[in-house]
Every structure is written in C-alpha cells, then in structure tokens.
C-alpha positions, 0 to 999 in steps of 0.5 A: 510338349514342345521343348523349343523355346521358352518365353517370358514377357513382363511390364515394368514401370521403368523407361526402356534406357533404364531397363536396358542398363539392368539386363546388359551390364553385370553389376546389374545382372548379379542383383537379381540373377547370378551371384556374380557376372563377368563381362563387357556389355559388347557384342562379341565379348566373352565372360562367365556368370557364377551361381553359389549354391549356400546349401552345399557350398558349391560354385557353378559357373557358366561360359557366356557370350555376348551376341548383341547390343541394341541400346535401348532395344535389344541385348542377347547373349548365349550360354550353356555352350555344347563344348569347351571354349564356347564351341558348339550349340548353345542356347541363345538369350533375348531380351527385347524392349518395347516402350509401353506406356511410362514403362516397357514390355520387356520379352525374353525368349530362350532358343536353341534347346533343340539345337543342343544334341541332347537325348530327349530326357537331358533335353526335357530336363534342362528344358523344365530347369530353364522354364523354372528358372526363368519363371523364378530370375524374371520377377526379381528382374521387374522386383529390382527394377522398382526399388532402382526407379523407387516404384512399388 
C-alpha cells in the first residue's frame, strides 16, 4: 500500500464562495470537523483545532498553521507537526474548489505522511487513521453545507 497521500473528492451543491467560507473559517470548521478551532483565515496564521473525546472526557489538541488563502479557489493548511512550536515535517492539507455545474467539486488532498520520519507501522497507523477520518469528517462537510444552503 502506498502510505503518501490520501484524497478525497466530493460535489456539492453549493457555489464555490460558499464552499470557501466552510473550509477556511473556524466557525465553520467546528460544525462538521473539530469541536473547536483556533485561528485567522490568513496565510501564515497559526491556531489549534480541539477534539473532545465524550467517552473518556478527554481533550485533543492539535497545533495548526495556515498555508494558503485563494478565495474561492484554494485554502490549505498544515497540522500534526514532528515538533514543538510547529517545527519539523508536518502533513500539508488541500482543499481545492472547482466550479461544477450550480455547484463545486471539492478535492481534498493530505500529503506529507512519508515525510513525517515515523517507522513504518507508526507510519501505517496514523496513515489508516487519517483515511478513516477523512472518510468520516468529509460528508459531514457536504452534510453541513445542505443545511446552510438548504439543500437535501
């Protein structure tokens, strides 16, 4: 298996400026990803997205870093940096938006697993975790979408 990148595609009925705002700004993010997020919708900012486990009661949170802003085109971000301070490797999050019809294809790519200096079953795991997540977080993105637009 090739542990490199995972991607995601998927249509929504929903211009791509709509589209754009869901990704890229926190208050958006925290409807149908983390339980919370942290931070500017600029390149270069820097914040944190928190996941609340309701079973154990505990908190997860992950350093982020915006990478790029291309309205209504382009947002990326990085996360699950190697190091402290958001140092080292990281994984490198895409969402690219192309117009489709009344709607927009909407890709989303996850890179730089590779890249991240783990042995080979740390590698597998968290590559297996982010497929399965990505498979999960990705049609509550279209889910939430509908009811802003008020699609089915």
């Amino acid at each position: 298996m090739e542990y490199g990148t995972i991607e995601r595609d998927i249509h929504v009925d929903a211009k791509p400026e709509v589209v754009f705002e869901v990704i890229s700004r926190p208050e958006h993010m925290r409807e149908w990803w983390p339980d919370d997020a942290r931070y500017e919708p600029v390149a270069g900012a820097e914040g944190e997205l928190v996941w609340h486990n309701a079973e154990t009661g505990e908190t997860s949170t992950v350093e982020f870093a915006v990478e790029e802003v291309d309205p209504p085109k382009r947002f990326s971000f990085r996360w699950c940096f190697a190091e402290p301070a958001r140092q080292g490797p990281s994984l490198l999050v895409t969402f690219d938006l192309v117009p489709a019809g009344a709607g927009t294809l909407v890709r989303m790519t996850e890179s730089g697993f590779r890249e991240m200096g783990w042995e080979i079953a740390v590698l597998e795991e968290n590559y297996r975790d982010h497929v399965s997540g990505w498979d999960h977080y990705v049609p509550r993105l279209a889910a939430y979408i509908g009811r802003l637009v008020g699609t089915p």
